[in-house]
HTML snippet that shows the backbone in 3Dmol.js (N, CA, C, O; Angstrom):
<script src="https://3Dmol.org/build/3Dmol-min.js"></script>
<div id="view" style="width:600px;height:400px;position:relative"></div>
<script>
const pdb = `
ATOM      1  N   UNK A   1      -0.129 188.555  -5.669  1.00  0.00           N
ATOM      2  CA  UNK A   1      -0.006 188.482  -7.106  1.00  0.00           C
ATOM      3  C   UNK A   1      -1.379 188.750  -7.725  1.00  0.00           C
ATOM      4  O   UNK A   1      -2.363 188.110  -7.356  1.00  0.00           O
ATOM      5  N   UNK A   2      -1.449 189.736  -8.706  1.00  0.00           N
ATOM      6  CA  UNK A   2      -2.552 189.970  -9.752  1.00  0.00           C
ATOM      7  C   UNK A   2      -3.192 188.980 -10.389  1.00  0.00           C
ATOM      8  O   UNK A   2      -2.755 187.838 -10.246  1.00  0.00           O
ATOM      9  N   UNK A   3      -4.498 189.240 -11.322  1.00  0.00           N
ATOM     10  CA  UNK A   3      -4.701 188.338 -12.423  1.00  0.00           C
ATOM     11  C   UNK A   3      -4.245 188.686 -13.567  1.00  0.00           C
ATOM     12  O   UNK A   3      -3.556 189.700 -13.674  1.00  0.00           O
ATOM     13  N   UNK A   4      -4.485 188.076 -14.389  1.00  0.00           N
ATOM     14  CA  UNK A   4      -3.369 187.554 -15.590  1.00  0.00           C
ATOM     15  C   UNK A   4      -5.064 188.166 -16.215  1.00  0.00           C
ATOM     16  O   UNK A   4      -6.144 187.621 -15.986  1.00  0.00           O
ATOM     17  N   UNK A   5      -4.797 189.568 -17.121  1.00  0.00           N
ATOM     18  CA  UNK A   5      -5.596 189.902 -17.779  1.00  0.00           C
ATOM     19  C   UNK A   5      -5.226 189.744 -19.391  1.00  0.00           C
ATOM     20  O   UNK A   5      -4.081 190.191 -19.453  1.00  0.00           O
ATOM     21  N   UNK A   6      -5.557 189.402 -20.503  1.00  0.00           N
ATOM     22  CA  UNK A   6      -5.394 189.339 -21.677  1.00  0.00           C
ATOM     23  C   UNK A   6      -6.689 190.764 -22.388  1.00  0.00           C
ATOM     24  O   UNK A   6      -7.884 191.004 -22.218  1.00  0.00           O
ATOM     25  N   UNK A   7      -5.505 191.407 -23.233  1.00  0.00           N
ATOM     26  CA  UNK A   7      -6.235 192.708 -23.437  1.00  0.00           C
ATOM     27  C   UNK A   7      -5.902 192.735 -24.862  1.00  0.00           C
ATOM     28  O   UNK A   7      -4.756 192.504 -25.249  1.00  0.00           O
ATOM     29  N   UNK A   8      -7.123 193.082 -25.865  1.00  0.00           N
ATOM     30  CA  UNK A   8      -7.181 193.629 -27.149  1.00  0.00           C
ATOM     31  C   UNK A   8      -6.504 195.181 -27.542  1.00  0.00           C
ATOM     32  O   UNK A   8      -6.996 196.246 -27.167  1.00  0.00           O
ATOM     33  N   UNK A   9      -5.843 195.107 -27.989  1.00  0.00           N
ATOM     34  CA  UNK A   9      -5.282 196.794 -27.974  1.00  0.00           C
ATOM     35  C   UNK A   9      -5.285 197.104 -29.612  1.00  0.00           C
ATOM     36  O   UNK A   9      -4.556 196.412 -30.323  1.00  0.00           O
ATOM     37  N   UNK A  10      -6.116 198.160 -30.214  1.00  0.00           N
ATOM     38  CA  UNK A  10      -5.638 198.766 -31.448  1.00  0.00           C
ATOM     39  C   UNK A  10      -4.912 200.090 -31.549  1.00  0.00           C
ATOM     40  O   UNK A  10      -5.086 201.235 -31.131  1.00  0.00           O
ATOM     41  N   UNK A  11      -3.961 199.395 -32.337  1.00  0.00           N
ATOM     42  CA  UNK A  11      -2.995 200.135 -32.593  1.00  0.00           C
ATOM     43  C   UNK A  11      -3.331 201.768 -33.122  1.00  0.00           C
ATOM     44  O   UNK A  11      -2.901 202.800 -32.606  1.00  0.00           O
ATOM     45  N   UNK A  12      -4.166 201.650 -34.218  1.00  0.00           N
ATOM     46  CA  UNK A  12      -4.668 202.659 -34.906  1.00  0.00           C
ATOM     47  C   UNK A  12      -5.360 203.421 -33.769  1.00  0.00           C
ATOM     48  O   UNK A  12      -4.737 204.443 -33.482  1.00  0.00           O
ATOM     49  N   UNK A  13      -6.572 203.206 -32.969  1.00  0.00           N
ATOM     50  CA  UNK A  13      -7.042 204.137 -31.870  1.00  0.00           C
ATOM     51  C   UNK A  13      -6.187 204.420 -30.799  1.00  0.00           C
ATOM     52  O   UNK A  13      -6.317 205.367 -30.023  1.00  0.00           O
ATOM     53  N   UNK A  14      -5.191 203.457 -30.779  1.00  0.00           N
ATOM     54  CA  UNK A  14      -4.499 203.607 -29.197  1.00  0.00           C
ATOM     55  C   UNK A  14      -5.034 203.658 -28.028  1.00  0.00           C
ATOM     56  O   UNK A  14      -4.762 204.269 -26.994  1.00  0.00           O
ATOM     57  N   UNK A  15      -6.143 202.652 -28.455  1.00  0.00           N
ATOM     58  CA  UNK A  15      -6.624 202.236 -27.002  1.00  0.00           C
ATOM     59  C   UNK A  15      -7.328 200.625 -26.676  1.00  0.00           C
ATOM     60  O   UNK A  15      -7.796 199.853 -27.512  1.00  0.00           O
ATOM     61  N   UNK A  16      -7.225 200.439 -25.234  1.00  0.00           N
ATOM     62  CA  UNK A  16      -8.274 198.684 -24.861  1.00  0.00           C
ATOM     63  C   UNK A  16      -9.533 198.793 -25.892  1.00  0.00           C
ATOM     64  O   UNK A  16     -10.512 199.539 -25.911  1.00  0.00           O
ATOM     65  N   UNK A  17      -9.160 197.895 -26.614  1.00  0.00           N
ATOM     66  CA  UNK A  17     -11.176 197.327 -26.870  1.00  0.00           C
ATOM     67  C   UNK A  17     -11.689 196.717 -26.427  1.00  0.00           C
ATOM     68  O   UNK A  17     -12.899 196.937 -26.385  1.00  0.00           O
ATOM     69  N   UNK A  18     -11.015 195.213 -25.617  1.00  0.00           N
ATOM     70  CA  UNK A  18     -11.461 194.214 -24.920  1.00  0.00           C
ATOM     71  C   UNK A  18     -10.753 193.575 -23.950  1.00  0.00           C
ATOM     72  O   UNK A  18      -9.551 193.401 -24.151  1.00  0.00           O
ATOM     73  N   UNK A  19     -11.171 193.248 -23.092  1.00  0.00           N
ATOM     74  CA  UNK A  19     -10.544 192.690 -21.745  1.00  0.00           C
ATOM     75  C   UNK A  19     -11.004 191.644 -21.311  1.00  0.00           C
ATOM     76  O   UNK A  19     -11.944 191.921 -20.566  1.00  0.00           O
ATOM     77  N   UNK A  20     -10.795 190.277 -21.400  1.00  0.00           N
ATOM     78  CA  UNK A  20     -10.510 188.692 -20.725  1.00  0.00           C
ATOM     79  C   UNK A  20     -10.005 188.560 -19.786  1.00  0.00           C
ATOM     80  O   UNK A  20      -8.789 188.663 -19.944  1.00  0.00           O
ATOM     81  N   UNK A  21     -10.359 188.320 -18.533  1.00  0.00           N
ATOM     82  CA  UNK A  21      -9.383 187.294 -17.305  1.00  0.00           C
ATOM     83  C   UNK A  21      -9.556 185.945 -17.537  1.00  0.00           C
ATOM     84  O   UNK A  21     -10.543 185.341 -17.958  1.00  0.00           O
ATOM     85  N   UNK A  22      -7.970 185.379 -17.057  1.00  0.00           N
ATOM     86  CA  UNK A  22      -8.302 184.168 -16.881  1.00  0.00           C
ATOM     87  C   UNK A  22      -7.228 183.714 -18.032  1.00  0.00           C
ATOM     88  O   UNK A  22      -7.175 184.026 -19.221  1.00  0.00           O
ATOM     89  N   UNK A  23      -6.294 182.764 -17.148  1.00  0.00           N
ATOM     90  CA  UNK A  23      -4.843 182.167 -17.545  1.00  0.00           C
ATOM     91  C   UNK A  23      -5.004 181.462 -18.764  1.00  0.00           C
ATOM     92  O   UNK A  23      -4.462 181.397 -19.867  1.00  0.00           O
ATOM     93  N   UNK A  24      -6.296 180.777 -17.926  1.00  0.00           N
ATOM     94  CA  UNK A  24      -6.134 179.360 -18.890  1.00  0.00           C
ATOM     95  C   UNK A  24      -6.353 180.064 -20.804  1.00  0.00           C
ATOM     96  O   UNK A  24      -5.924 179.423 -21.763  1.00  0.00           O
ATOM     97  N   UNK A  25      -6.906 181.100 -20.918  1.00  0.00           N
ATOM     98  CA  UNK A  25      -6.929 181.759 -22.101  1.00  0.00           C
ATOM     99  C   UNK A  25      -5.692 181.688 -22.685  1.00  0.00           C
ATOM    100  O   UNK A  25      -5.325 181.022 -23.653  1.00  0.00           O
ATOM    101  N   UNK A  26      -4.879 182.724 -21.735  1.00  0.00           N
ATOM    102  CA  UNK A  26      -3.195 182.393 -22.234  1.00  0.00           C
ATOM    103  C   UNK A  26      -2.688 181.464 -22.391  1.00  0.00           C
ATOM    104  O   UNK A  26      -1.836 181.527 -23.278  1.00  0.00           O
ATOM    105  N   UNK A  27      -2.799 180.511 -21.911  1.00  0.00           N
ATOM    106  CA  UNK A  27      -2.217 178.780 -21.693  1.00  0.00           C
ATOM    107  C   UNK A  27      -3.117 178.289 -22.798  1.00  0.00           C
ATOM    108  O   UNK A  27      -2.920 177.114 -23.106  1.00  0.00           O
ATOM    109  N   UNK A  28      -3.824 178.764 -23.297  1.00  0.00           N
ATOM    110  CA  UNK A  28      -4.311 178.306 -24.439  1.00  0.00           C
ATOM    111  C   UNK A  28      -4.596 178.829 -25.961  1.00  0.00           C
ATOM    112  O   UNK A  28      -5.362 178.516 -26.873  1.00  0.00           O
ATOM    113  N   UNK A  29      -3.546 179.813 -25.739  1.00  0.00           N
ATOM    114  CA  UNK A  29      -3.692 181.002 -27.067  1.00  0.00           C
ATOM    115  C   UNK A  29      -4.984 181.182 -27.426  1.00  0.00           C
ATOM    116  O   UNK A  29      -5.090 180.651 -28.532  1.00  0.00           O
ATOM    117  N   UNK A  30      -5.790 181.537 -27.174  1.00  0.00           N
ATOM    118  CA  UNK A  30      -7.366 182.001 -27.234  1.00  0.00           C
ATOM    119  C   UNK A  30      -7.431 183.351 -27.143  1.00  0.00           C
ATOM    120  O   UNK A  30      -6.609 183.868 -26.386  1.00  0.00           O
ATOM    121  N   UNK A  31      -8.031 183.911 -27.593  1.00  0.00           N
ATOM    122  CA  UNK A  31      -8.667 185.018 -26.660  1.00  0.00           C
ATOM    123  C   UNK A  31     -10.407 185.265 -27.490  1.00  0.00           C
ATOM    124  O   UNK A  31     -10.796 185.993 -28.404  1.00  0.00           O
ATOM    125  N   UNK A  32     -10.996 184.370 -26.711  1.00  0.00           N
ATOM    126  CA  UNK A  32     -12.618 184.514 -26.739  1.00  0.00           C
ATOM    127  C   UNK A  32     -13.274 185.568 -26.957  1.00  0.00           C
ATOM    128  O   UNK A  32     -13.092 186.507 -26.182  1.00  0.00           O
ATOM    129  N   UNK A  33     -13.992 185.681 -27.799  1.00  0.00           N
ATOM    130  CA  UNK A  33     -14.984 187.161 -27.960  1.00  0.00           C
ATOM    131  C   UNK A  33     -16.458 186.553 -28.557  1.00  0.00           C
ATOM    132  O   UNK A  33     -16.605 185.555 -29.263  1.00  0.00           O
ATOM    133  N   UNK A  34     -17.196 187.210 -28.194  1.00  0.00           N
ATOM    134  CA  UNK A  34     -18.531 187.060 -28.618  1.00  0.00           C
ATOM    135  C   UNK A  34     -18.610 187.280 -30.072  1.00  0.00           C
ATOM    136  O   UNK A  34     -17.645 187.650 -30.741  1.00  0.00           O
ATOM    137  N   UNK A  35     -20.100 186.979 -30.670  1.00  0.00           N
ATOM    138  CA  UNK A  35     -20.630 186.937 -31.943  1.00  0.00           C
ATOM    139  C   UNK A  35     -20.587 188.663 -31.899  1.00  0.00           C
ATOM    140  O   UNK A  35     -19.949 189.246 -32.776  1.00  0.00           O
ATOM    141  N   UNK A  36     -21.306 189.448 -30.823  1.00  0.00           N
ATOM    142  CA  UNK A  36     -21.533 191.075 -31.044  1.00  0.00           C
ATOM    143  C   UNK A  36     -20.336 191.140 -30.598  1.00  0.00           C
ATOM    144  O   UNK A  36     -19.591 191.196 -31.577  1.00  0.00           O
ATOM    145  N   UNK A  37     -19.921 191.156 -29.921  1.00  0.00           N
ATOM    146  CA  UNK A  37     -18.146 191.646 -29.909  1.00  0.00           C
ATOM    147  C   UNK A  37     -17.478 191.477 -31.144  1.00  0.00           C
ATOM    148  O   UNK A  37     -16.824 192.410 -31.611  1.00  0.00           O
ATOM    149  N   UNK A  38     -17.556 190.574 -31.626  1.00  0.00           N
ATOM    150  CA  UNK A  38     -16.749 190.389 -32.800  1.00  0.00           C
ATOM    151  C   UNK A  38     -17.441 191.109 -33.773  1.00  0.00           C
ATOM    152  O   UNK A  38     -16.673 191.935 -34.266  1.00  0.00           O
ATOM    153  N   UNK A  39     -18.560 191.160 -34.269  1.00  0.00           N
ATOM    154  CA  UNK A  39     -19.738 192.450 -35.135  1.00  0.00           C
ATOM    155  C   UNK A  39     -19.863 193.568 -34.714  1.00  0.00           C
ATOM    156  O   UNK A  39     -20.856 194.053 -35.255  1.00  0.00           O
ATOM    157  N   UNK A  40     -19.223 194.545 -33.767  1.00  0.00           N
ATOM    158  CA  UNK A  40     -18.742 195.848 -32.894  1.00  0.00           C
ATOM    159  C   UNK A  40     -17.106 195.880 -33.305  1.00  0.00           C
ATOM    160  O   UNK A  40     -16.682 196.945 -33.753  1.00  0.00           O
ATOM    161  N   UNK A  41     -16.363 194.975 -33.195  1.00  0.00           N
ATOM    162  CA  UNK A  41     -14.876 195.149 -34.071  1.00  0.00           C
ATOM    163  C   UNK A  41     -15.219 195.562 -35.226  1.00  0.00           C
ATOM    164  O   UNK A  41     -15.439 196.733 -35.535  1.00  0.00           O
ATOM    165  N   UNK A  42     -15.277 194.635 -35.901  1.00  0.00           N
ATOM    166  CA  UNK A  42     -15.899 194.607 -37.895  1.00  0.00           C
ATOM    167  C   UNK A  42     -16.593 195.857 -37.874  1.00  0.00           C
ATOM    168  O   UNK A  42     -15.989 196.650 -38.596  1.00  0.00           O
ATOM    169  N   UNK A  43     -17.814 196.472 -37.247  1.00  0.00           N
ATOM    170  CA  UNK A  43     -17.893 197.398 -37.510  1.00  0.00           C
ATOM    171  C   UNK A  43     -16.980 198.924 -36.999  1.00  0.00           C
ATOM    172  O   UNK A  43     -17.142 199.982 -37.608  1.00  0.00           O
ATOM    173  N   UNK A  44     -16.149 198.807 -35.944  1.00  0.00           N
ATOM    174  CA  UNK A  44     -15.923 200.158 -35.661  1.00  0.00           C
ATOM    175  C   UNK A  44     -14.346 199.969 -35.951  1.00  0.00           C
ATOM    176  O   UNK A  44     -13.729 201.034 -35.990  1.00  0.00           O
ATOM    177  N   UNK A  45     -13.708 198.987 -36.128  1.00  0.00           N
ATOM    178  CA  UNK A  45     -12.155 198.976 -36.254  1.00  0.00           C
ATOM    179  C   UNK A  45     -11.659 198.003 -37.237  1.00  0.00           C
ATOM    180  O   UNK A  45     -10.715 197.235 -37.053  1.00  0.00           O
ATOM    181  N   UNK A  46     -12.539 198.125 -38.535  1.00  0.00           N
ATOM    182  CA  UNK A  46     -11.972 196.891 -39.716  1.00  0.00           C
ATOM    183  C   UNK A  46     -10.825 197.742 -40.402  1.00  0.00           C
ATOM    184  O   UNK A  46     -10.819 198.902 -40.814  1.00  0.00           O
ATOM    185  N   UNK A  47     -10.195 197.098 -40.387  1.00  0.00           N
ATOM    186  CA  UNK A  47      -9.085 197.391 -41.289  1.00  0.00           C
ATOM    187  C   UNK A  47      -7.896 198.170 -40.676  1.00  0.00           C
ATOM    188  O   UNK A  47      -6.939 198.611 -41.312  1.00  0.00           O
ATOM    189  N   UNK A  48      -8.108 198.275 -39.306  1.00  0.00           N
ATOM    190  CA  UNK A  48      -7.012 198.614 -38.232  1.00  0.00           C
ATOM    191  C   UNK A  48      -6.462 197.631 -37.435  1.00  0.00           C
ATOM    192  O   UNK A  48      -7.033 196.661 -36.935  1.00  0.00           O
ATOM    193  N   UNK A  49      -4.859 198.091 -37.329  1.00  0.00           N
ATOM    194  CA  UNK A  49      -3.809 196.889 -36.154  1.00  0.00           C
ATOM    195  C   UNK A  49      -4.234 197.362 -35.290  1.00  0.00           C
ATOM    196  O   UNK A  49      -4.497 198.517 -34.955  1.00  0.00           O
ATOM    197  N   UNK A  50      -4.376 195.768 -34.604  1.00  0.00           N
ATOM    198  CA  UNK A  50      -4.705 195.559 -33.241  1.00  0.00           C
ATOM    199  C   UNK A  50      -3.737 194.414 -32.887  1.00  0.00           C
ATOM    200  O   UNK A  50      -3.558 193.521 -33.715  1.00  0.00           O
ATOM    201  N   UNK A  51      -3.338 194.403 -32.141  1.00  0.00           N
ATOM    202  CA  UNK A  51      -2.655 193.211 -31.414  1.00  0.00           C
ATOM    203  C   UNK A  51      -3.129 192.579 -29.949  1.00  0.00           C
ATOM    204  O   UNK A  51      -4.177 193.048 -29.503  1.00  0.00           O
ATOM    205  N   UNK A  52      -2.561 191.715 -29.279  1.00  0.00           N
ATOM    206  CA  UNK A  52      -3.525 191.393 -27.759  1.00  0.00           C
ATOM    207  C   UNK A  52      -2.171 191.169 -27.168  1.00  0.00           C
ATOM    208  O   UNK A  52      -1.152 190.955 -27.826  1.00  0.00           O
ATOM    209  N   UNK A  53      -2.239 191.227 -26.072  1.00  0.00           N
ATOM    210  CA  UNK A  53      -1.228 191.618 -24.804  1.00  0.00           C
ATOM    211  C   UNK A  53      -1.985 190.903 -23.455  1.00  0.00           C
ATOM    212  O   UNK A  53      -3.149 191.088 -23.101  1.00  0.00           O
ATOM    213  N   UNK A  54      -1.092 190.140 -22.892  1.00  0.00           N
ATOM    214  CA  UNK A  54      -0.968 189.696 -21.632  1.00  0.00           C
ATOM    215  C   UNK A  54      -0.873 190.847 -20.833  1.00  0.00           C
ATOM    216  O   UNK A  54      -0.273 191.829 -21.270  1.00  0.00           O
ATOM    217  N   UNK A  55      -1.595 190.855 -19.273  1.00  0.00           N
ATOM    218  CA  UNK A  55      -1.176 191.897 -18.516  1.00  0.00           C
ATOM    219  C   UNK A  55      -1.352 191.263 -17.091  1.00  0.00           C
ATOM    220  O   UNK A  55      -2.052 190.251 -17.061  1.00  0.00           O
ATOM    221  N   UNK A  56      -0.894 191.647 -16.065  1.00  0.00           N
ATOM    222  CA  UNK A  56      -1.016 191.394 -14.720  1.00  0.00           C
ATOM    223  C   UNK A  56      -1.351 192.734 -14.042  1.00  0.00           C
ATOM    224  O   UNK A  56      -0.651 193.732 -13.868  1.00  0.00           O
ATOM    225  N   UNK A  57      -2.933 192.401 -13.633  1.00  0.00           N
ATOM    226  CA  UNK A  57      -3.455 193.642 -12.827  1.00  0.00           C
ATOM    227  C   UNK A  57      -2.783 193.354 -11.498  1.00  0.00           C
ATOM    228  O   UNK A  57      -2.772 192.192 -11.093  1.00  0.00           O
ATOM    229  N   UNK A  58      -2.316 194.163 -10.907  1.00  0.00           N
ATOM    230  CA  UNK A  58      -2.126 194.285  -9.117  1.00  0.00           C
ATOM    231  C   UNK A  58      -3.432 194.129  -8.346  1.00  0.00           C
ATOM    232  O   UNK A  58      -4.348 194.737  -8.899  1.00  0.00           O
ATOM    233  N   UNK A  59      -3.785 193.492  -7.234  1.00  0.00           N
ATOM    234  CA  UNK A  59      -4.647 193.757  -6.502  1.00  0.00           C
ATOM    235  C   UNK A  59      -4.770 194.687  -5.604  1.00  0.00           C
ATOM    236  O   UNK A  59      -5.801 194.769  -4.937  1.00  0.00           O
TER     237      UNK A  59
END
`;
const viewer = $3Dmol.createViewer("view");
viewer.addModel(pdb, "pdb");
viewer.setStyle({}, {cartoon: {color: "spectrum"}});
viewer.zoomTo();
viewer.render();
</script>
């Protein structure tokens, strides 16, 4: 069994912006991002859907 990846996806680019492992994120509706992560969103994707998605990588 894989890990349980939690992934940022915008809609508008149609593509990953950010990638988290680690359950307990999911088990805890979180999904953690930094101060520059979060000031790299705001600047390159304000005002675009994004949604976040659970995923299970295969090993």
């Amino acid at each position: 069994m894989g890990a349980v990846i939690m992934q940022l996806v915008c809609d508008t680019c149609k593509k990953v912006l950010l990638e988290k492992e680690g359950e307990e994120h999911l088990l805890n509706e979180r999904f953690p991002i930094t101060q520059e992560e979060a000031q790299n969103l705001d600047k390159e994707h304000r005002g675009h859907e994004c949604h976040i998605e659970a995923v299970q990588k295969l090993d």
